[in-house]
C-alpha positions, 0 to 999 in steps of 0.5 A: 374751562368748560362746565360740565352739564350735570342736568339729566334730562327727563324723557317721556318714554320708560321702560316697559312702555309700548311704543310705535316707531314713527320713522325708519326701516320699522315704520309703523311697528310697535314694540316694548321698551326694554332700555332707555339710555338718558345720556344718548337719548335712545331705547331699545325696543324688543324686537325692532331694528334687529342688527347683525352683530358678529362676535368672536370665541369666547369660554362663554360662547365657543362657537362665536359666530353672528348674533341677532340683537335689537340695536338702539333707536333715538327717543325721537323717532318712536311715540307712546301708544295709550290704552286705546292703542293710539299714538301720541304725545305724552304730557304731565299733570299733577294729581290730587297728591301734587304727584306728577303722572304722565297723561295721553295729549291725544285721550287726556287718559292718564298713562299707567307705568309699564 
């Protein structure tokens, strides 16, 4: 019987970060999180990797036709930008609470949410 990995994982990057893609047609934009799926591990970026989606006549939208929409890229090809505006990794420390706060590898500067 196999068993279920009811684990979640905890990435890095949350919703409303701005990110740079590292690799890809998007290479070197940047752009902010709007979704962050856990179980795929993947966001969706507003406004990169922007895929043709065709939908059919429905009551809400007559018409159909071709729809422009942000397609989800994989957590490992974008980086977190800090303050300063430069890429890096991002780490955790605890402040003087014990809470843990995500900080800039490449600053040291602590990473503000959202």
């Amino acid at each position: 019987m196999e068993r279920k990995n009811t684990k979640q994982t905890k990435l890095q990057i949350r919703r409303g970060d701005t990110v740079k893609v590292i690799t890809g047609v998007d290479r070197g934009k940047t752009g902010k999180v709007l979704a962050v799926d856990t179980e795929s591990s993947k966001v969706i970026v507003e406004g990169l990797k922007i895929v043709s989606k065709h939908t059919k006549p429905t009551a809400a939208s007559p018409n159909g036709g071709i729809v422009k929409k942000e397609a989800p890229i994989h957590i490992s090809n974008v980086m977190l930008v800090d303050a300063k505006g430069n890429a890096t990794r991002v780490g955790r420390k605890a402040d003087k609470d014990g809470k843990l706060q995500r900080y800039s590898k490449k600053s040291g500067e602590v990473i503000k949410n959202g």
